[in-house]
C-alpha positions as CSV (number, residue, x, y, z in Angstrom):
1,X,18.6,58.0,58.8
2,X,17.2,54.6,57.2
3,X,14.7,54.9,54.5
4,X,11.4,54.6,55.7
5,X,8.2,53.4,54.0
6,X,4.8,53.7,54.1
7,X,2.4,50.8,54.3
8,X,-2.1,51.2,53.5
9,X,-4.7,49.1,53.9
10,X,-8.6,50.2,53.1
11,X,-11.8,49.4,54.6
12,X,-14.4,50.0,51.7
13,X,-18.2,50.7,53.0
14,X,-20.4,50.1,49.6
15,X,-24.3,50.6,49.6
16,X,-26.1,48.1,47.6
17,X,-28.6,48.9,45.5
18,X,-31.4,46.4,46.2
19,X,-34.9,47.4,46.1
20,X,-35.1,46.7,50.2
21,X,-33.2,46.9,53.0
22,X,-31.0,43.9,54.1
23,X,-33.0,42.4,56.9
24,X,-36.7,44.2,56.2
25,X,-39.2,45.0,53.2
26,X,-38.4,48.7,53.7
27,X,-37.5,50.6,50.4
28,X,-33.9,51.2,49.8
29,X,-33.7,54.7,48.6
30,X,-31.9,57.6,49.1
31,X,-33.5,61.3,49.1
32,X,-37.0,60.3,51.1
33,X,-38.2,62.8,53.9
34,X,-36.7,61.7,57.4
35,X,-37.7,59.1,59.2
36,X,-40.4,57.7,56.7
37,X,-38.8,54.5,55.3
38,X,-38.1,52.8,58.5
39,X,-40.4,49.7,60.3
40,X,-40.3,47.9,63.3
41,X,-37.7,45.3,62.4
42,X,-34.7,48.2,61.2
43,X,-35.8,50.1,64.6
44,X,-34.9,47.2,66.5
45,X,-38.2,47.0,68.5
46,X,-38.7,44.2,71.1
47,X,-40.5,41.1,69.5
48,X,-39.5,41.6,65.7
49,X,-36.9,39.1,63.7
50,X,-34.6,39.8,60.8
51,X,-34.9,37.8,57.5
52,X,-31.7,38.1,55.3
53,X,-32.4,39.8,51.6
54,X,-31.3,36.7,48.9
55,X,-30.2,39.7,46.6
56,X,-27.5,41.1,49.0
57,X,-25.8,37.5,49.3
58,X,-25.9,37.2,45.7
59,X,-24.3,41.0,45.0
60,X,-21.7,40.3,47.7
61,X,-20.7,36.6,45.9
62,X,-20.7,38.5,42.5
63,X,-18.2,41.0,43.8
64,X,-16.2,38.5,45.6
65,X,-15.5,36.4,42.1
66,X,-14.9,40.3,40.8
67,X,-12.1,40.1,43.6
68,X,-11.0,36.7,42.9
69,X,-11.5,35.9,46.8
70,X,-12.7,32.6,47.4
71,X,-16.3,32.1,48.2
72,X,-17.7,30.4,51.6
73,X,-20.5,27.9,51.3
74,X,-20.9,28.4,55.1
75,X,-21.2,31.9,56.3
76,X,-22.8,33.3,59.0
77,X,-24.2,36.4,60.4
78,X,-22.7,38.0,63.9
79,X,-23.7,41.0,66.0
80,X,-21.4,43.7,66.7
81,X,-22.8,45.5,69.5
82,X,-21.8,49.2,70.5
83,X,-24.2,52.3,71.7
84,X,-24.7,55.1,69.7
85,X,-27.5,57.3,68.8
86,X,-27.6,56.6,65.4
87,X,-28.0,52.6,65.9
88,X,-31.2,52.1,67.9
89,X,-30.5,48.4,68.7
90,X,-27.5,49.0,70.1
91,X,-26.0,46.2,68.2
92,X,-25.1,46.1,63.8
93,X,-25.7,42.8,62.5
94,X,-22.4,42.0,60.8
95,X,-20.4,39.2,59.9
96,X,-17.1,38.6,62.2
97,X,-15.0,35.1,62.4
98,X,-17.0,33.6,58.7
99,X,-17.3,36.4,56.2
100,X,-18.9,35.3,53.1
101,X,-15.8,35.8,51.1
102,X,-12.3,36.1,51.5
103,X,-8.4,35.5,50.3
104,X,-8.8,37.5,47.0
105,X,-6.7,40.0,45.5
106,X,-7.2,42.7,42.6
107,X,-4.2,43.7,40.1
108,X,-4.4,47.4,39.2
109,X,-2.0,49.5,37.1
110,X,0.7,51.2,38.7
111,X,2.4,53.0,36.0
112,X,3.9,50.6,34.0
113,X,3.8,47.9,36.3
114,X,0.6,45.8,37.6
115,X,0.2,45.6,41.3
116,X,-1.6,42.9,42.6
117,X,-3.5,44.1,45.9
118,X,-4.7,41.8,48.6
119,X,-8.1,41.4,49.7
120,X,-8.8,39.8,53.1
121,X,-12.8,39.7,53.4
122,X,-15.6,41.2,52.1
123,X,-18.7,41.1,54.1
124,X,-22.4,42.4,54.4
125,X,-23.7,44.2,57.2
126,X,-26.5,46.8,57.7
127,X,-25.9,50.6,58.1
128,X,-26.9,53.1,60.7
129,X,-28.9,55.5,60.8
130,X,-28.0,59.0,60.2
131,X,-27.1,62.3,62.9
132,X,-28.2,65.7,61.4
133,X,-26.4,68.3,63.3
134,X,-28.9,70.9,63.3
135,X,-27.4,74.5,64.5
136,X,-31.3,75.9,64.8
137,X,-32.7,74.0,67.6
138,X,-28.5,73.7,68.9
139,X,-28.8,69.6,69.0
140,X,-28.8,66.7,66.7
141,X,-31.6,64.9,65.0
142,X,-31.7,61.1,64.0
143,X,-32.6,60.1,60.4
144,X,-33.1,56.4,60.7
145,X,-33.7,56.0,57.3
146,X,-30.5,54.3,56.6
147,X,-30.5,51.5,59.7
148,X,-30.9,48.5,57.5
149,X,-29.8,49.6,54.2
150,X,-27.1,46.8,52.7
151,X,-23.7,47.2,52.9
152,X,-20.9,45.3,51.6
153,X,-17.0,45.9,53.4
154,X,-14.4,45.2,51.6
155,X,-11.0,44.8,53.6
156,X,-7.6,44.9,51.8
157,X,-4.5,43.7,52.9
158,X,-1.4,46.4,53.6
159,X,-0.4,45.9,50.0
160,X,-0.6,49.5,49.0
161,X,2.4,51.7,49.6
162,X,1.4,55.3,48.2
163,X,-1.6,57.5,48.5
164,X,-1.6,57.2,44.7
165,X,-1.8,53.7,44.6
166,X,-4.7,54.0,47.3
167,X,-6.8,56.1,44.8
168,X,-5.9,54.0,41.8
169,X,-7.2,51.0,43.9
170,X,-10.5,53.1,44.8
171,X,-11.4,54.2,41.4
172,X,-10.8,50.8,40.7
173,X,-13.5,49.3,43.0
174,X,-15.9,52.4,42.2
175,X,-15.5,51.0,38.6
176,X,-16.0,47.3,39.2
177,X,-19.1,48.1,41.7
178,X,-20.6,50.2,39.0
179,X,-19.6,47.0,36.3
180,X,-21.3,44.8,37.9
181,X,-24.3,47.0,38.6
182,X,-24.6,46.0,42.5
183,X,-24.0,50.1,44.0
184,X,-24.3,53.2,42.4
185,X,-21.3,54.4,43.9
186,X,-22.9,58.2,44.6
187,X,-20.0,59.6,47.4
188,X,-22.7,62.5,47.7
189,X,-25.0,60.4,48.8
190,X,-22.4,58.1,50.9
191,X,-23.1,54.8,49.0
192,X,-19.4,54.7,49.2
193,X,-16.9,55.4,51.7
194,X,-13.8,54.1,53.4
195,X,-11.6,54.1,56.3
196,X,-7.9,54.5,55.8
197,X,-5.0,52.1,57.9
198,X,-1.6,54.1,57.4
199,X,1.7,52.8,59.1
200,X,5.1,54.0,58.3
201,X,8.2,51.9,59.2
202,X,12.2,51.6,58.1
203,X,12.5,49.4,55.5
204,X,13.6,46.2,55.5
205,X,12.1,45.9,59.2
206,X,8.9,45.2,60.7
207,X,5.3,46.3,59.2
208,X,5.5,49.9,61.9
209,X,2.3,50.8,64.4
210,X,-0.7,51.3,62.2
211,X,-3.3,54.3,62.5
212,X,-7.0,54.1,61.5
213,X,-8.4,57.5,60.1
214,X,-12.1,57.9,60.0
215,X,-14.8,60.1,57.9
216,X,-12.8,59.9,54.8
217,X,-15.7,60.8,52.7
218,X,-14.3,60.8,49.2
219,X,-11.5,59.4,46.8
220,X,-9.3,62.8,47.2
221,X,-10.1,63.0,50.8
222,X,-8.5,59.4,51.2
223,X,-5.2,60.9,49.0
224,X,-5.0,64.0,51.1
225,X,-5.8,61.9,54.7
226,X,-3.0,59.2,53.6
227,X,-0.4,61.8,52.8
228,X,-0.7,63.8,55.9
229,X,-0.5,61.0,58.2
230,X,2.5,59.4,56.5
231,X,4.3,63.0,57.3
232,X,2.8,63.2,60.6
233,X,4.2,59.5,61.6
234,X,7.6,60.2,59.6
235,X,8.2,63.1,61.9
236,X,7.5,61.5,64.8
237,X,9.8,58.9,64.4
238,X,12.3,61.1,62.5
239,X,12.6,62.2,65.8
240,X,13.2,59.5,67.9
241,X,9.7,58.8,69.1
242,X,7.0,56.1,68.7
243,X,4.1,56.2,66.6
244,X,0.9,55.5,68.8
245,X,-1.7,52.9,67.9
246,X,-4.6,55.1,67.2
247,X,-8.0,56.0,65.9
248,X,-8.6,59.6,64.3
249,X,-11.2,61.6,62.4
250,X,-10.2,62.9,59.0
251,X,-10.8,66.6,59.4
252,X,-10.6,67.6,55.5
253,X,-11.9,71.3,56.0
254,X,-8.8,72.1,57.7
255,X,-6.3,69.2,56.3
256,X,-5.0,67.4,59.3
257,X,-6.1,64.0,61.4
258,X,-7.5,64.6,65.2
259,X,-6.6,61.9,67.6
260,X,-10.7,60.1,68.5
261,X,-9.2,57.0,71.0
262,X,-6.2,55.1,71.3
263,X,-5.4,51.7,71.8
264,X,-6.3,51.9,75.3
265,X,-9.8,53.1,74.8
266,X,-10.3,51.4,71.7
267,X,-14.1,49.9,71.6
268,X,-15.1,46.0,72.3
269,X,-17.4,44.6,69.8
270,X,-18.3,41.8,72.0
271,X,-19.0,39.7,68.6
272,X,-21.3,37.0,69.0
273,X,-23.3,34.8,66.2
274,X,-26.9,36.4,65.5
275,X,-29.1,34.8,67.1
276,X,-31.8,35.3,64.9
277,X,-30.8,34.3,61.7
278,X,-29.3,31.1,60.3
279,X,-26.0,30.2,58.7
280,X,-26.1,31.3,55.2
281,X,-25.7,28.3,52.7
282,X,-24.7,28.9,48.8
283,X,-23.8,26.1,47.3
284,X,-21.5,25.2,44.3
285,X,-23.4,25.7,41.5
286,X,-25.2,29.2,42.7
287,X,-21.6,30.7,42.8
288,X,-20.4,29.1,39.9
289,X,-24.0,30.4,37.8
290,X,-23.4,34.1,39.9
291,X,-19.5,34.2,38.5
292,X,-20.8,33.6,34.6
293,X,-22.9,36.8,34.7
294,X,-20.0,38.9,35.1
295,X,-18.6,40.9,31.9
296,X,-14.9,42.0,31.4
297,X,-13.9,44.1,34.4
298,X,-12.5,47.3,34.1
299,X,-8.9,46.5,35.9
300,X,-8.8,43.6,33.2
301,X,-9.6,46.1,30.4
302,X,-7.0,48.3,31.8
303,X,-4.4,46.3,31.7
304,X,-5.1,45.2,28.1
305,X,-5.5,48.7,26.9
306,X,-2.4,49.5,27.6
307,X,-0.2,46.1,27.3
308,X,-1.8,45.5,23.9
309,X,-3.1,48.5,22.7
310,X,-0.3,51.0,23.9
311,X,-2.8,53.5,25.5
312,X,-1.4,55.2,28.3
313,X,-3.2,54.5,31.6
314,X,-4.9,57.5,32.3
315,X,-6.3,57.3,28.4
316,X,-7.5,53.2,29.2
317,X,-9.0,54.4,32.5
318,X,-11.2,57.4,31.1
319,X,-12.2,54.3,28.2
320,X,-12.8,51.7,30.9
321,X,-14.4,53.8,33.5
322,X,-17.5,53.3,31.6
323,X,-18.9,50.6,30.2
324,X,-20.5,51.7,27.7
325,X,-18.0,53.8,25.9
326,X,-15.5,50.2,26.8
327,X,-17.9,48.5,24.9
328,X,-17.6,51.4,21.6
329,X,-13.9,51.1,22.2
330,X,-13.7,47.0,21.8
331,X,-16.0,46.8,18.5
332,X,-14.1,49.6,17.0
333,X,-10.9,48.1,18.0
334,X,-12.1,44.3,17.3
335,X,-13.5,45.8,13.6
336,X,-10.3,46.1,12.1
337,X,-11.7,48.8,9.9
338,X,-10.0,52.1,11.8
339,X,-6.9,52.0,13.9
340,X,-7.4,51.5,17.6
341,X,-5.6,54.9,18.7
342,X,-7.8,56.6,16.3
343,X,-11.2,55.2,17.9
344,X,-9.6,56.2,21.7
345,X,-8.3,59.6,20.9
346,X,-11.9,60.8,19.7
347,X,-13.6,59.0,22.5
348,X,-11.6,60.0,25.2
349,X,-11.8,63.7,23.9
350,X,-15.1,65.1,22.1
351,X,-17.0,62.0,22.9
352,X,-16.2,62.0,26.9
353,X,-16.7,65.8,27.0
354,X,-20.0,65.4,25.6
355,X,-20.8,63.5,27.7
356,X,-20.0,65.1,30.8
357,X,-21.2,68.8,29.6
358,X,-24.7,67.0,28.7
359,X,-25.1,63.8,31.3
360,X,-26.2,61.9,28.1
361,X,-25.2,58.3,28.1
362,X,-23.9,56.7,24.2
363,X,-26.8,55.1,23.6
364,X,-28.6,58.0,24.2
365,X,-27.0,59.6,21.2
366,X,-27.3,58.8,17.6
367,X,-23.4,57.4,17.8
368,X,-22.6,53.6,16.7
369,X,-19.4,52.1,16.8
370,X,-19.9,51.1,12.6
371,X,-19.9,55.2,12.2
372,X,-17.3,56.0,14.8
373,X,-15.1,53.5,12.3
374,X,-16.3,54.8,9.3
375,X,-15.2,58.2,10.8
376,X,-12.1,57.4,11.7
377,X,-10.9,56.0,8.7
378,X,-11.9,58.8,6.8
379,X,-9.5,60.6,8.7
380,X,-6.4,58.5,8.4
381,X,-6.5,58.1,5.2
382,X,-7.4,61.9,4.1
383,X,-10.8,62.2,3.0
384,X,-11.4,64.7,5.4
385,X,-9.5,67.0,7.8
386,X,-9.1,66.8,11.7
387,X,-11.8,69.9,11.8
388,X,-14.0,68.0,8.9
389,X,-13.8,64.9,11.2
390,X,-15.0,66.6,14.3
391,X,-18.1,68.0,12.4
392,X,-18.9,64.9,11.6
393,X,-18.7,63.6,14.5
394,X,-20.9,66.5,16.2
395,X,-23.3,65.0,13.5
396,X,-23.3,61.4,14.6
397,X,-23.3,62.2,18.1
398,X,-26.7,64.8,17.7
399,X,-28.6,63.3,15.2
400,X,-26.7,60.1,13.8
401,X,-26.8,58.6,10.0
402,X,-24.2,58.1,7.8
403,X,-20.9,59.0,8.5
404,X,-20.2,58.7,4.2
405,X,-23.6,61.0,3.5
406,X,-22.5,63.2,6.6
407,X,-19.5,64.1,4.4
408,X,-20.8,64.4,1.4
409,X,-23.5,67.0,2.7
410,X,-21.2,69.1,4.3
411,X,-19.1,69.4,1.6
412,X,-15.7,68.3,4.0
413,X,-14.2,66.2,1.2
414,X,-10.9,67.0,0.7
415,X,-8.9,68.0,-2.5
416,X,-6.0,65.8,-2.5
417,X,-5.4,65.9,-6.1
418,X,-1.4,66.9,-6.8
419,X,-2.2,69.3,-9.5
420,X,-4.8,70.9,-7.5
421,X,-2.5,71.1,-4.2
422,X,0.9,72.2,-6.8
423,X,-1.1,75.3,-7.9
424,X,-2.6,76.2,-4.4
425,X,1.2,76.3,-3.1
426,X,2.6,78.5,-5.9
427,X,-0.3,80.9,-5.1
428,X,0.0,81.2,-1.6
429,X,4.2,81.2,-1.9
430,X,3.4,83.9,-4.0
431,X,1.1,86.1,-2.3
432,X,3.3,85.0,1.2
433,X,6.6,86.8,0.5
434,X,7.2,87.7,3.9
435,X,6.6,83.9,5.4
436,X,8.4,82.7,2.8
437,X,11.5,84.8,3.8
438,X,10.7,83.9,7.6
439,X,10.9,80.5,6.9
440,X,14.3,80.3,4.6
441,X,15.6,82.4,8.0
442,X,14.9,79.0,10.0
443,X,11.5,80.2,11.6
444,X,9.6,76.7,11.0
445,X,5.8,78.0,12.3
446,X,6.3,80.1,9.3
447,X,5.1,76.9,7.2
448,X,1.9,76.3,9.4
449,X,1.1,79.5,8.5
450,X,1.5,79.0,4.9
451,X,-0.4,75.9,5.2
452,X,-3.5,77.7,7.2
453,X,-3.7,80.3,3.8
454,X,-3.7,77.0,1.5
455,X,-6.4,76.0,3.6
456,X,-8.4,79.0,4.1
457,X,-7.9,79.5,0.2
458,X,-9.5,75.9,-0.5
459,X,-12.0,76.7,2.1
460,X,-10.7,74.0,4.2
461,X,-11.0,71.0,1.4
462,X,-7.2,71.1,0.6
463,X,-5.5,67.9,1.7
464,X,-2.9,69.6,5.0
465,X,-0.9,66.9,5.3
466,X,0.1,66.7,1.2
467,X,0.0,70.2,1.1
468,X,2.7,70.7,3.6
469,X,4.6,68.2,1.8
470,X,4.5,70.5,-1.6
471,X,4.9,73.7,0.3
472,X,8.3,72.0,1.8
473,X,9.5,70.8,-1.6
474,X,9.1,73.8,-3.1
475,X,10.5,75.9,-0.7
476,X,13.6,74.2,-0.6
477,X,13.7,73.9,-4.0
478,X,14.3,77.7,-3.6
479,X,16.9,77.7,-1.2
C-alpha cells in the first residue's frame, strides 16, 4: 500500500488576563462564587452596548509580532450567532473575514531540525459561559461568569505532521503567552485550550478529508486525541473506504473520538459585522511601540541553546520554559567566568527541582547568577567536589551569600596537593588488597571503590578526579 501521512492544524483558545472582561467593566477572575461577576452588558440584556477593552487589542497585537503574523490597521468585530445555553445572547462577538492579525508563522525545534509552522489568524472574541453538570438535582446549572472574559484564537496552518510536533508547538505557545505575560496559561482553570484538525492522506497526493476533535482539554490530551485519530482514519482507508468530514468530542477517560455532526449537519454561523461596535483602528506607530516591549522568546532561546550552546532540546526547553531561570542562564553564559554546560546542568537539575518541590520562584531565593558562576567554577577547576558543590549550592539557594565564604565555612575545600593524594593512595592500596586484586582481574568499578575509601579517608576533601589518576598509575605500575 502507498505510504500515507498525517497532516494537523490547531485552534488555540487563550484567556487573557486583563483586569475586565472584553466588552464590560466586569472583573476578570477565575475562582468567584457562580453567577456573581456578570452585568447586564455580558448577559446580553435588551438595550445594553458593548465597548471593546483597549488592553485585549493590545495583548492580541503583542502576540501577533510574537508570531511574526502581520498586523491589520483595520479590523473589525463580527457576530457568530448559534444557541446554546451557555451563551445567553445567542450570538459570540468574534472576529470573521478581518482578524486583527494574520500570515505569521512560529519555527520550533524538531529534533535537530527547526520547523517553521504556519499561523493563519489570531483573533479576539469573548467566551461563554459555563454548564455545571450537577448529578444531585439530575440537570445542569449555568455559570455565566465566563460570558465576556477575553479570548485570543490562534489558528495554524496544516504544517504539523506528528502528534509530537503538535505538543512541541503547544508548549511552545504556553511559553510565549506566559513570556509576554498576556494569559496565565492555567489548563485547570481552562485559560487554555484547543481544538485539534487531523487528516491522513497518501503521500505525494492531495491534503486527505480533515476531522475536527473537540474538548481536548490539555497538552497530553491533544498527543493522545491526535494519535488515535490518525489510526482510526489509517484504518479506514487501509481498507478501502473514505474518511468522513467530521466533528467529534475527545473522550479522554476512555481514549477514543465520538462522532458529534458531520458535514451535513455542521452548524451556520451566519457571520455578520457587529453592529455595535466600530472598526478597530491601530495605527503604525502603536504596533511598532507594542512589538519593542517584547523580550527574547522562548522558541528563539531554543534554538540558540542548542545551535550555539550544544544543549540538547529537552535541556534548552526546561531553561527556556521560564523566564526567569532563562534570564540566570544568559548572564551566567554571557559572564564568561563558568562554562555554559556547567551553569545548565545545575539549573536544570537541583535548581528546577527546587523549584518545583517548593513553588518558589529564583528571585525568591537567595540565588544570583554572580554566585551560580562562582559555584560553578569552583567545580571545574577542583576546589571542591560535585557533593561539595551541591552543598553549596543548597546554601545559595536557602539563605544566599558568598559562594567563596560558603566554602570556606563548610570546610569543602579540597586537597589536591600530589604529596597529599600519593600517600592517601598507598594507604588505601594497602588496606584494599582484595580491590586491588579485583581490579588487576579487569573488574574496573573496583577503582571507584578505591577512590570512595580515599575519599571517605580525607573526609571528602581529597581531590577525585587527581586521585583516580594516582590510584591508576600506581596500579599499573604493579601490573
Amino acid at each position: 500500500m502507498t505510504e500515507l501521512e498525517s497532516v494537523i492544524g490547531l485552534e488555540v483558545h487563550a484567556e487573557l488576563n486583563t483586569a475586565t472582561k472584553i466588552f464590560c467593566g466586569c472583573k476578570n477572575v477565575f475562582g468567584s462564587e457562580a453567577n456573581t461577576e456578570i452585568c447586564p452588558v455580558c448577559m446580553g440584556l435588551p438595550g445594553t452596548l458593548p465597548r471593546l477593552n483597549k488592553k485585549v487589542c493590545d495583548y492580541a497585537v503583542k502576540m501577533g509580532h510574537a508570531l511574526n503574523c502581520h498586523i491589520n490597521n483595520v479590523s473589525r468585530m463580527d457576530r457568530k450567532n448559534y444557541f446554546y445555553p451557555d451563551l445567553p445572547k445567542a450570538y459570540q462577538i468574534s472576529q470573521a473575514d478581518i482578524p486583527i492579525c494574520e500570515n505569521g508563522f512560529l519555527e520550533i525545534m524538531v529534533g535537530s531540525e527547526v520547523r517553521k509552522i504556519g499561523i493563519e489568524r489570531i483573533h479576539i472574541e469573548e467566551d461563554a459561559g459555563k454548564l455545571l453538570h450537577d448529578d444531585a438535582t439530575g440537570g445542569t446549572l449555568c455559570d455565566y461568569n465566563r460570558c465576556g472574559v477575553p479570548l485570543i484564537e490562534i489558528v495554524t496552518r496544516p504544517d504539523l505532521k506528528s502528534s509530537e510536533e503538535a505538543r512541541i508547538f503547544l508548549e511552545m505557545i504556553r511559553s510565549i503567552l506566559r513570556y509576554i505575560g498576556i494569559s496565565d496559561c492555567k489548563m485547570q482553570e481552562g485559560s487554555i485550550r484547543c481544538d485539534v484538525n487531523v487528516s491522513v492522506h497518501e503521500k505525494n497526493a492531495p491534503l486527505g478529508v480533515r476531522c475536527e476533535l473537540k474538548n481536548v482539554n490539555s497538552f497530553s490530551a491533544a498527543v493522545r486525541g491526535i494519535e488515535y485519530e490518525i489510526n482510526r482514519q489509517t484504518q479506514i482507508i487501509s481498507s478501502g473506504g473514505n474518511v468522513e468530514r467530521e466533528t467529534r468530542r475527545w473522550d479522554d477517560r476512555n481514549g477514543m473520538s465520538i462522532l458529534m455532526r458531520n458535514k451535513e449537519n455542521a452548524q451556520d454561523y451566519r457571520f455578520f459585522p457587529e453592529p455595535d461596535l466600530g472598526d478597530i483602528v491601530l495605527d503604525d506607530e502603536s504596533i511598532e511601540s507594542l512589538n519593542n516591549e517584547l523580550p527574547e522568546l522562548p522558541n528563539a532561546k531554543i534554538i540558540r541553546y542548542v545551535k550555539v550552546h550544544g544543549l540538547n532540546y529537552s535541556e534548552a526547553f526546561v531553561i527556556a520554559d521560564s523566564a526567569e531561570k532563562a534570564a540566570l542562564y544568559d548572564e551566567c553564559a554571557a559572564s564568561g567566568k563558568c562554562e555554559p554546560r556547567s551553569a545548565a546542568n545545575r539549573i536544570v537539575g537541583e535548581i528546577t527541582k527546587f523549584m518545583n518541590d517548593s513553588g518558589k520562584k529564583i528571585s525568591e531565593t537567595g540565588l544570583t547568577a554572580q554566585e551560580l558562576c562562582e559555584l560553578c567554577s569552583a567545580a571545574e577547576k577542583g576546589v571542591i567536589s560535585s557533593s561539595g558543590a551541591k552543598k553549596v549550592l543548597d546554601e545559595l539557594i536557602s539563605v544566599g551569600g558568598k559562594t567563596a565564604d560558603i566554602i570556606e565555612r563548610l570546610g569543602l575545600v579540597q586537597n589536591s596537593d600530589s604529596g597529599f593524594l600519593t600517600a592517601l593512595a598507598d594507604e588505601i592500596i594497602a588496606c584494599s588488597e582484595r580491590s586491588v586484586n579485583d581490579y588487576k582481574k579487569g573488574k574496573s568499578n573496583s577503582l571507584g571503590y578505591l577512590v570512595g575509601q580515599g575519599m571517605k579517608a580525607s573526609k571528602g576533601k581529597a581531590d577525585p578526579a587527581k586521585l583516580k589518576e594516582i590510584l591508576m598509575e600506581k596500579l599499573k605500575q604493579e601490573e
